[in-house]
Structure formats: structure tokens, C-alpha cells
VOPA-728376 format. One line per 2 residues: number of its first residue (from 1); their letters; for each residue x, y, z of N, C-alpha, C. Coordinates in steps of 0.05 Angstrom, whole numbers. Atoms other than C-alpha are relative to their C-alpha. Layout:
! VOPA-728376
NUM = A = X:Y:Z:X:Y:Z:X:Y:Z | ...
END
This chain:
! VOPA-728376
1 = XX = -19:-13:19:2472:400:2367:-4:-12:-28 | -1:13:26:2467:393:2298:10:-12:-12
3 = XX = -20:6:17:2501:354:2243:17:18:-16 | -15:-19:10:2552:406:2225:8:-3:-36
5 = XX = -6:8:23:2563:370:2155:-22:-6:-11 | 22:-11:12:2498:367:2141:-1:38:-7
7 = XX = -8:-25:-5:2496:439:2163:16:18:-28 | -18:-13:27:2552:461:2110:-7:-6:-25
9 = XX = 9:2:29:2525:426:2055:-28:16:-10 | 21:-11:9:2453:460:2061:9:33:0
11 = XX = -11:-22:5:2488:528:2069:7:0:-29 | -14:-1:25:2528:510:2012:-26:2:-25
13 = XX = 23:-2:24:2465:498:1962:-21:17:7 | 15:-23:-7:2432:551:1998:10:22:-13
15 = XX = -16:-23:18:2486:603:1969:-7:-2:-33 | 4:4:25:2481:573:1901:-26:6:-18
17 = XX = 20:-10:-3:2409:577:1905:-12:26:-1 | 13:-27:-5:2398:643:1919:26:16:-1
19 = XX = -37:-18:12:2473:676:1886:-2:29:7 | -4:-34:-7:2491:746:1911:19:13:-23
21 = XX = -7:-17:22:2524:795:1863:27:-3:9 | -28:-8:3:2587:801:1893:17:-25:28
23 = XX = -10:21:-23:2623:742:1947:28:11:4 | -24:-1:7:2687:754:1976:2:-12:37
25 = XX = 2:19:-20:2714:713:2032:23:16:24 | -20:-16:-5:2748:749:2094:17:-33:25
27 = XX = 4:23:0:2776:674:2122:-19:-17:-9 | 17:10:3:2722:635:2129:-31:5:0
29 = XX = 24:-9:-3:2676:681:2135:-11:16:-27 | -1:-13:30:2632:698:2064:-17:23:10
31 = XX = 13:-25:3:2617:759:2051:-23:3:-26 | 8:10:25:2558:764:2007:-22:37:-4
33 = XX = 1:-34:3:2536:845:1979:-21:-9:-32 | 23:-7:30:2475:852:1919:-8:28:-3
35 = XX = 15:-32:2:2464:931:1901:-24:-5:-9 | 37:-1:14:2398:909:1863:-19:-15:19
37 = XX = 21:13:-24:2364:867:1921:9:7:28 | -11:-4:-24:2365:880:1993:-11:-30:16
39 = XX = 10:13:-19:2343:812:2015:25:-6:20 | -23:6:-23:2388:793:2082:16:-18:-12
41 = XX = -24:28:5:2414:724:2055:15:15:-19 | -14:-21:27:2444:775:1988:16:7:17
43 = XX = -13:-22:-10:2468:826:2038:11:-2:26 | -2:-4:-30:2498:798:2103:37:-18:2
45 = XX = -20:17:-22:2563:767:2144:-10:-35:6 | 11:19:-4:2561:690:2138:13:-25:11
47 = XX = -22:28:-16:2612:648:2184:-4:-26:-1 | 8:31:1:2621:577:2162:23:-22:15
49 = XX = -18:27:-18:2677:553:2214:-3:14:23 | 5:-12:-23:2663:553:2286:31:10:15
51 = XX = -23:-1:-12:2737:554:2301:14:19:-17 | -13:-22:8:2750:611:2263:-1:32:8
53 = XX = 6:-32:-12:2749:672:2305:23:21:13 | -18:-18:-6:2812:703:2305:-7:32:-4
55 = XX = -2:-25:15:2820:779:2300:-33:15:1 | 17:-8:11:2751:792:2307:-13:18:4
57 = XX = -4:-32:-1:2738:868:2324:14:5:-37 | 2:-13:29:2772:881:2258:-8:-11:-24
59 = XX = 25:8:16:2737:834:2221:-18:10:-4 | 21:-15:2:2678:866:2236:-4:22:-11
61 = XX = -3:-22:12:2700:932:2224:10:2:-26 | -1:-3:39:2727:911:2152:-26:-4:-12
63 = XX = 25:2:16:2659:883:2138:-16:12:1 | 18:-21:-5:2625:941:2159:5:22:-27
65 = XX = -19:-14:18:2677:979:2112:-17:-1:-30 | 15:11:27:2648:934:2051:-29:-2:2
67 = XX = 33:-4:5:2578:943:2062:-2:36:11 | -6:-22:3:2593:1015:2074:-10:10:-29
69 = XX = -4:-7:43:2607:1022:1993:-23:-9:-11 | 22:5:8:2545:987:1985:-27:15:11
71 = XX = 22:-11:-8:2496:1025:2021:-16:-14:14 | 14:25:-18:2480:966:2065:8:3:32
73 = XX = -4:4:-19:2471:964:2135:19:-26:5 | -11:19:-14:2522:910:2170:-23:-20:8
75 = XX = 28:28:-13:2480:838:2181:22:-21:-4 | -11:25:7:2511:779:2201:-19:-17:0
77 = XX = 26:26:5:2473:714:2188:13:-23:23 | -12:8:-17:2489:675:2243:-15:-39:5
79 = XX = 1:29:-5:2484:590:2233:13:-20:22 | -22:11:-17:2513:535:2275:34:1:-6
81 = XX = -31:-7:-1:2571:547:2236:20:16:14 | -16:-34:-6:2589:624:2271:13:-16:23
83 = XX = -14:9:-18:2637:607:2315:-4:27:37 | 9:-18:-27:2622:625:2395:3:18:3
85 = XX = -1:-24:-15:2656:676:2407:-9:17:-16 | 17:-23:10:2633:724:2357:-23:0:10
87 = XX = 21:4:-18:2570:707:2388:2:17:28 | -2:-6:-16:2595:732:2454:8:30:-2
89 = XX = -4:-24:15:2625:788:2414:-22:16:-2 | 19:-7:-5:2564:810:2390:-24:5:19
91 = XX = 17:-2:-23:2529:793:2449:8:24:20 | -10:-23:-20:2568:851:2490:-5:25:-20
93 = XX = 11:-23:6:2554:906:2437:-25:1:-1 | 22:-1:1:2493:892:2443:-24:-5:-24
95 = XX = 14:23:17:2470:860:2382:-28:-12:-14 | 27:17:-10:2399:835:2378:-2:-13:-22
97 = XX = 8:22:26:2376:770:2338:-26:12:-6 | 26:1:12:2319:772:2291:-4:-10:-17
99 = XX = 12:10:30:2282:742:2233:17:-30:5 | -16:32:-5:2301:666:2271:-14:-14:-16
101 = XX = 11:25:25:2291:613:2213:15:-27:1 | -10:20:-8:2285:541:2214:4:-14:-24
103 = XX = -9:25:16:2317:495:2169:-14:-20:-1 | 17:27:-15:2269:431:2157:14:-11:-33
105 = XX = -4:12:32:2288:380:2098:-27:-25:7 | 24:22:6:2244:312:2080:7:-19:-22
107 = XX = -4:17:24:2260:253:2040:-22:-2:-16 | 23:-6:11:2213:264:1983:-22:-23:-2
109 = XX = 24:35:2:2187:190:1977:-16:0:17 | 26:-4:-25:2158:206:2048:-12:19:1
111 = XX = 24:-15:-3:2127:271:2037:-26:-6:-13 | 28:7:4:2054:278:2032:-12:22:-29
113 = XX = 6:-22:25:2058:311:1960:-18:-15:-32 | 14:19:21:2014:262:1915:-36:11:0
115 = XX = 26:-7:-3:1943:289:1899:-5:32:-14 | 1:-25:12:1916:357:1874:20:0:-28
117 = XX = -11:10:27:1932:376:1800:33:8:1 | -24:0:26:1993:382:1757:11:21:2
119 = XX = -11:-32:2:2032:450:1753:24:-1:-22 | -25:4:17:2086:457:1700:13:28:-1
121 = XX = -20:-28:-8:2148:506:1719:-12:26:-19 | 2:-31:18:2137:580:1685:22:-3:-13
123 = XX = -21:-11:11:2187:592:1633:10:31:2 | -5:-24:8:2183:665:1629:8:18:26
125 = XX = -4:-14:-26:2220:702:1688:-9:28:8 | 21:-24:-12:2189:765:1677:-27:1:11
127 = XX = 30:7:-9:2120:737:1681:5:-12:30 | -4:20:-17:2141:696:1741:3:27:27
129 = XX = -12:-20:-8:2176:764:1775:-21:17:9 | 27:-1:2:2112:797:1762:-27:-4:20
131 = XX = 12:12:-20:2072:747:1798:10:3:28 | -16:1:-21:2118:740:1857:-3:24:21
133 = XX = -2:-35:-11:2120:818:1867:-29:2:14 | 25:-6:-5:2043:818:1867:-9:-17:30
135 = XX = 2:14:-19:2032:757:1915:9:4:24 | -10:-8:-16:2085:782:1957:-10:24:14
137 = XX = 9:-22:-11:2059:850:1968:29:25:-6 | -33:-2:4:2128:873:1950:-9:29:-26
139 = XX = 5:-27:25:2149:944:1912:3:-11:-30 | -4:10:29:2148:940:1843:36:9:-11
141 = XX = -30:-16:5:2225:982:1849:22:-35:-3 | -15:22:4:2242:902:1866:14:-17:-24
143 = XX = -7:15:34:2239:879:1794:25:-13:-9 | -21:9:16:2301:888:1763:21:-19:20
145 = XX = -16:14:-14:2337:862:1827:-5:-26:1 | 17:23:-8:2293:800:1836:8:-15:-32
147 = XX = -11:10:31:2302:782:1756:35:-5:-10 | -30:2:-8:2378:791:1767:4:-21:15
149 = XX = -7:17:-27:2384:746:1830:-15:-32:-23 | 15:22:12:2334:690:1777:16:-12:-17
151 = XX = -16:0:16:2378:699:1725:30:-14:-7 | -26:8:-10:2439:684:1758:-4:-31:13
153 = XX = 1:36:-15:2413:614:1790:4:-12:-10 | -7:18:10:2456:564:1765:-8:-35:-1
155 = XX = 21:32:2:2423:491:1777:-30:8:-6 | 23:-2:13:2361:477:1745:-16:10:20
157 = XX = 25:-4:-16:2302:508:1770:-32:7:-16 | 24:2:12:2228:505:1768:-11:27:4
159 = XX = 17:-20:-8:2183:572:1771:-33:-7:6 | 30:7:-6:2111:554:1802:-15:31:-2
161 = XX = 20:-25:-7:2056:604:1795:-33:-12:-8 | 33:9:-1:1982:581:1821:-19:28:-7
163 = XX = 29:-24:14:1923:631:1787:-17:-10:3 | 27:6:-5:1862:639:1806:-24:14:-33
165 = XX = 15:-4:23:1808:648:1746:-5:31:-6 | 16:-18:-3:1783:712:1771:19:21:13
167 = XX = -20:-19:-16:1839:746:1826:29:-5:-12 | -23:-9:16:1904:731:1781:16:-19:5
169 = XX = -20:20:-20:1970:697:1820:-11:-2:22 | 13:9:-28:1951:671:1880:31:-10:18
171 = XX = -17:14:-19:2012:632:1906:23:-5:-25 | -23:-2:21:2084:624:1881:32:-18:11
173 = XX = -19:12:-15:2145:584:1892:22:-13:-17 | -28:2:16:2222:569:1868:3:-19:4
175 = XX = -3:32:-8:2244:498:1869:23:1:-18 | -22:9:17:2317:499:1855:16:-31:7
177 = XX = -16:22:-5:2351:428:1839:26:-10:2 | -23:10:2:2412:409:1855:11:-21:9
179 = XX = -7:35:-4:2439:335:1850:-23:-4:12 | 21:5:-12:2399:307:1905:-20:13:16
181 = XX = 25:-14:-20:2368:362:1935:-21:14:-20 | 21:-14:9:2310:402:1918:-2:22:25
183 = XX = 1:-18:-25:2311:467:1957:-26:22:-9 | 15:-7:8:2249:503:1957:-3:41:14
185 = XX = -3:-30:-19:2246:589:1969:-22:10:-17 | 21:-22:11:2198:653:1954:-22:-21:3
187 = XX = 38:9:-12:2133:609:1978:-12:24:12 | 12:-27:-11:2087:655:1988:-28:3:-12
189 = XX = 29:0:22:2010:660:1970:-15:33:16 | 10:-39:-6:1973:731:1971:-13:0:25
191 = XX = 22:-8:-27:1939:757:2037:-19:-13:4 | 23:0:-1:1877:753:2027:-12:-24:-24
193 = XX = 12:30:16:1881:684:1985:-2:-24:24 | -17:18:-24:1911:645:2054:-25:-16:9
195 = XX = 12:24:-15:1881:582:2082:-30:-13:-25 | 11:10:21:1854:564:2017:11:-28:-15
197 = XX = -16:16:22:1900:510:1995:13:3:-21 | -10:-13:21:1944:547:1951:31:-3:6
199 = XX = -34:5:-18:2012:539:1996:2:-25:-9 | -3:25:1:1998:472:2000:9:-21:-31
201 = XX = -9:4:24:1990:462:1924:20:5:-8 | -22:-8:14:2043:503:1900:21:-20:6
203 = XX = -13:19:-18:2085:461:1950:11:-25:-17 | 0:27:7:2066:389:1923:8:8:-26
205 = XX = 3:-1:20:2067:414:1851:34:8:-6 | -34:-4:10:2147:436:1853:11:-23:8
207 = XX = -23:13:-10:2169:388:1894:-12:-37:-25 | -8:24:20:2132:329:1843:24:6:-21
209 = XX = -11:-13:18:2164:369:1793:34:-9:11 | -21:11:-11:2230:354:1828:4:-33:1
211 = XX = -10:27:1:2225:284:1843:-3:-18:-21 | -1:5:16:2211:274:1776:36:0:-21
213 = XX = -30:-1:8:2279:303:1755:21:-20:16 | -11:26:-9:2301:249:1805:13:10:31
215 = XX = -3:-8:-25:2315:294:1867:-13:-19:20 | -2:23:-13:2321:253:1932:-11:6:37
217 = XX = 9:-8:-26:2311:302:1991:-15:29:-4 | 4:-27:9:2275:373:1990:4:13:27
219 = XX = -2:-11:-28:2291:424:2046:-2:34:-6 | 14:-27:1:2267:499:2050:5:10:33
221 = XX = -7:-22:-21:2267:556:2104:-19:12:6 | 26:-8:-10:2222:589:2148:-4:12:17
223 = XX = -3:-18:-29:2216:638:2195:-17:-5:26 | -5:14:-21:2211:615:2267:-33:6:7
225 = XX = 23:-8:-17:2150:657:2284:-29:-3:-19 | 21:11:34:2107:634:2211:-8:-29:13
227 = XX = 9:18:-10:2066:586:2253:-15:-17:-22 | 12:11:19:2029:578:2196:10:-19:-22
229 = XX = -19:17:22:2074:555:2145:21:-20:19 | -9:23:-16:2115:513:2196:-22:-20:10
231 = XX = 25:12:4:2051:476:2206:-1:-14:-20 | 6:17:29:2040:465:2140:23:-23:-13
233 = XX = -28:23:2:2115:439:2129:-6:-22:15 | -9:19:-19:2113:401:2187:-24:-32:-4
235 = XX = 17:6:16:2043:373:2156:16:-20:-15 | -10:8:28:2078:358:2086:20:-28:13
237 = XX = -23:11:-2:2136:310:2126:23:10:7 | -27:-14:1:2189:362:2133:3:-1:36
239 = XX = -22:-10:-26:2236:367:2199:16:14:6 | -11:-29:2:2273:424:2228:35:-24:12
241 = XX = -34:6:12:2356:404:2217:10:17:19 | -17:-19:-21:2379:471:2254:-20:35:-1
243 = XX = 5:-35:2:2364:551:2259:20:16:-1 | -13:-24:-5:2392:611:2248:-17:29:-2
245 = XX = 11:-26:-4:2385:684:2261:15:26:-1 | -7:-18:-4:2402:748:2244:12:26:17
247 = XX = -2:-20:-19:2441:803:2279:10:19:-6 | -5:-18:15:2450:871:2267:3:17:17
249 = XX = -6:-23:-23:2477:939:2308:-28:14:6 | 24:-13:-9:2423:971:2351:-2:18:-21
251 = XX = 4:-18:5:2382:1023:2317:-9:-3:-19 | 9:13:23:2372:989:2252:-28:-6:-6
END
């Protein structure tokens, strides 16, 4: 079982991190709604007390209500926080998890981020946006949402973007700081650049960039079945903390 207080605090700078347009809390459970992005963490159900599961049939159906008006399918995000029985809840309509991601952090003094050159954050978030879009593979309709969601990130952050001389962006990565963490998201290097050392760089090059500002731990996310990049974390020093996973009504 996890450290539940760990747990809440990486949630917590996980929200901050990556800010949704609109929060509204129905107990303890946040609600978190973006019309300009559809990523899941933006747009889903996110229970942060296990012992909060009164009422919950109409819970559900209010938060269905509010992502209704949004044009969003219903998604809960489901951490050690969700309390069981919604779990069991969902488990009888039938439910299904997906997109399981693992939590890993790393005290930075021990990762293996010393070597290869220098990188200095991007200032310019369109250029950065840009890149991101391209690397990713991603529509270009993403833009304005993705520059919105950048815009709004309140603790400092770094923008990485590795280029290649000849093919353009290659690899890309967010390194937001807060106090002692360093939380790292959007890693991602193009298709057909992969197993070049380009992850790996981008990687070392935010997180010096971080422990320079004096950050103490760095911790990032990863989807369960990204053998590849869990590898490479697991490589760098990083360890998996907890999981979570998505669930959403059949049909979806």
C-alpha cells in the first residue's frame, strides 16, 4: 500500500502542474473540465479521500451532468486516494480501467543525469507548442488549448526542446518546479527519431536545469504499458510510488 501522504502531495503538484480551466469540488472529490484540451488529467473525476463515499450513484450522475455542458465524456481518474467502494461501484456497471500509469519519483543527487550537453529552457511558448505538436504527432486544432493549459502553469517552469540539424524537434519535455519537487510531463521524442538518445537527453537536461534551481526530488508519469520509457526511468534512478487508472462507461 502506498504512502497516502505522499500520495496527496504528488496529486496535489500534479494539479498545479498541469491546471484545468475550470475545478469545482463535489466533497472531496475534484472535478476538473478544460473546453480547449481534451487531455484526461484536464477532463476527468478525481477522488482524494478514501473514506469519502457517501451518496455515490448521485455523485456520479451530477458529474456526468457537468461534463455533459462540456461536451466531455464522464472519466474518473482513479488513484489510491478513490475510496473502495466507488471502485466496487464502478466495478458492477461495468466500468473498464485504462491508460494504467505509474508514478516513479528520484532524489535528484542520485539520478544518473550528469553528462551529455547543456539545454537551456525555451522561452517562447508558441515555438515550444509548435514543437511539442510536431514530436507528438498531435493535431495542429491542439494549439490554442495546449498554449492555454502553458500559460496558466503557475510554478516556474522549464520548456526543453532537443533539434536535430537536419529533421527539426526531435524530443521535448516540461519540467515544472515546485519547492522541492521537480515534476517532469509531455516527454516525448518523434517516431521515427526513438532509440537515439534523445529521451534520455531531454530528460538529464530539465532535470539539471532543476537541480540547479535547487529542486530536491523529480517525479513524472508513465503509462504502465510504455515499456520503453519505464525502462529508461527506471535506468535514470526513478521508482514507481503508486498507479492509477482510468475508468470510463462502456462504449467510449
Amino acid at each position: 500500500m502506498p504512502n497516502l501522504a505522499i500520495v496527496r502531495r504528488l496529486e496535489a503538484v500534479g494539479f498545479r502542474a498541469w491546471p484545468a480551466a475550470s475545478i469545482q469540488y463535489d466533497g472531496s472529490w475534484q472535478i476538473r473540465l478544460t473546453a480547449g484540451h481534451p487531455s484526461k488529467r484536464l477532463n476527468s473525476v478525481n477522488p482524494l479521500d478514501p473514506s469519502d463515499h457517501e451518496g455515490i450513484e448521485g455523485r456520479v450522475e451530477r458529474a456526468a451532468r457537468r461534463f455533459d455542458s462540456y461536451d466531455r465524456p464522464l472519466v474518473f481518474r482513479q488513484s489510491p486516494l478513490a475510496p473502495p467502494p466507488l471502485e466496487a461501484y464502478l466495478d458492477a456497471l461495468g466500468w473498464p480501467r485504462f491508460d494504467e500509469t505509474i508514478v516513479m519519483t528520484g532524489a535528484i543527487d542520485d539520478l544518473d543525469i550528469d553528462g551529455g550537453m547543456d539545454h537551456l529552457p525555451m522561452r517562447d511558448i508558441g515555438r515550444y507548442v509548435d514543437a511539442s505538436i510536431a514530436v507528438h504527432g498531435r493535431d495542429q486544432s491542439l494549439k490554442p488549448g495546449l498554449t492555454e493549459v502553458l500559460n496558466s502553469i503557475r510554478p516556474p517552469s522549464g520548456l526543453f526542446v532537443l533539434e536535430d540539424e537536419t529533421a527539426g524537434p526531435v524530443s521535448t519535455a516540461l519540467c515544472v518546479h515546485d519547492n522541492d519537487l521537480a515534476g517532469l510531463f509531455e516527454l516525448a521524442t518523434r517516431a521515427d527519431m526513438r532509440r537515439n538518445g534523445y529521451g534520455r537527453d531531454v530528460v538529464m537536461a530539465a532535470l539539471r536545469w532543476a537541480r540547479h534551481r535547487g529542486a530536491e526530488t523529480s517525479w513524472l508519469q508513465v503509462e504502465s504499458a510504455n515499456t520503453a520509457a519505464v525502462a529508461l526511468y527506471k535506468g535514470l534512478g526513478f521508482a514507481e510510488v503508486y498507479r492509477y487508472a482510468y475508468r470510463q462507461k462502456p462504449g467510449y
